[in-house]
N, C-alpha and C positions, 0 to 999 in steps of 0.2 A: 186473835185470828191466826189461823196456819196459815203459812207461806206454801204457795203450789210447788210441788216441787218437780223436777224434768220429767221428761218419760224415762230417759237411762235410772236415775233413782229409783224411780215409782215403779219400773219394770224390776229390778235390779230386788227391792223388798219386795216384790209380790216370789219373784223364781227363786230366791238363793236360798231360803228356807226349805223347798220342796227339793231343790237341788243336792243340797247336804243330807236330807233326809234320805235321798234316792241313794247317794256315795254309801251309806252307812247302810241302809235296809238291804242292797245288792248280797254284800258280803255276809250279810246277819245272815238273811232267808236261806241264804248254800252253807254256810253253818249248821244252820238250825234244820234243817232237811237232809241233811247227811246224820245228823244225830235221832232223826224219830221225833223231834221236837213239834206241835202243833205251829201251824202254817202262820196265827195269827198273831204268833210271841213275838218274834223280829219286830213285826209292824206297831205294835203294841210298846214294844221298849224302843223302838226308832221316835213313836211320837214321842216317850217321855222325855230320851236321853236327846233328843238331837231336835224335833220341831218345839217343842214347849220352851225352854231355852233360848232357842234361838228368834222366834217371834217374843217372849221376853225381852229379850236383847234390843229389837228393834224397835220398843216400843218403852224403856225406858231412855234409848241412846235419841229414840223423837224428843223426847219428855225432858232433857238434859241440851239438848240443842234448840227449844226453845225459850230463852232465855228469860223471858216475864211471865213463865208458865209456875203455878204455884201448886197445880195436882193435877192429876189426869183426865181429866175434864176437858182440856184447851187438847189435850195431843188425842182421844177421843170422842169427838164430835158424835152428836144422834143417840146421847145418851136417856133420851125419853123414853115415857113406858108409850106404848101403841092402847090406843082407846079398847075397851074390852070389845067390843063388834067389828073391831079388825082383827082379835084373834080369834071370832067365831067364824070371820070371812074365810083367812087365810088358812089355819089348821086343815079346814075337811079337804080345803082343795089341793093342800099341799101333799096330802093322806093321798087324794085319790091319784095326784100326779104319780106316786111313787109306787101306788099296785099297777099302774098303768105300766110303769117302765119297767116293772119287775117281772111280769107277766110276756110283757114283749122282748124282754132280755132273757128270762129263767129259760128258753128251747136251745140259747147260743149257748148258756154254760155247759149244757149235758151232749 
């Protein structure tokens, strides 16, 4: 069983990943935009070099701090498959959630 652990921690792994990635993509994006470089390369080498890593990190440093943990199983929970008629539920809906927002968002981008 995992131990719960504080809000300071559990906030602490949710933000410092996005937060390092933010440190590092700032600087890429005015790099890579003073040189003519396409917009999505920073973002693209930010997740490799800097989020991938770094949730890595925090997910074998769980897995090593639970001491009668024998593979990652015990440090990720909810490793079940979902019955096949909950991905025939959830897919279209999730589909239509995201022409919905796209559509209601695509007049703010232009």
């Amino acid at each position: 069983m995992i131990a719960r652990h504080s809000f300071t921690r559990t906030t602490l792994a949710h933000l410092l990943p996005g937060l390092l990635a933010l440190v590092v993509y700032v600087p890429a994006a005015a790099w890579a935009n003073s040189r003519g470089l396409p917009a999505p390369l920073p973002l693209f080498l930010t997740m490799l070099v800097v989020l991938l890593p770094c949730e890595l990190g925090l997910v074998i440093h769980a897995r090593r701090a639970d001491a009668g943990s024998t593979g990652s199983r015990s440090v990720v929970p909810y490793t079940e498959r979902l019955p096949v008629i909950q991905y025939l539920a959830i897919v279209p809906l999730l589909l239509a959630w995201s022409f919905i927002c796209f559509f209601i968002l695509a007049p703010m981008a232009s």
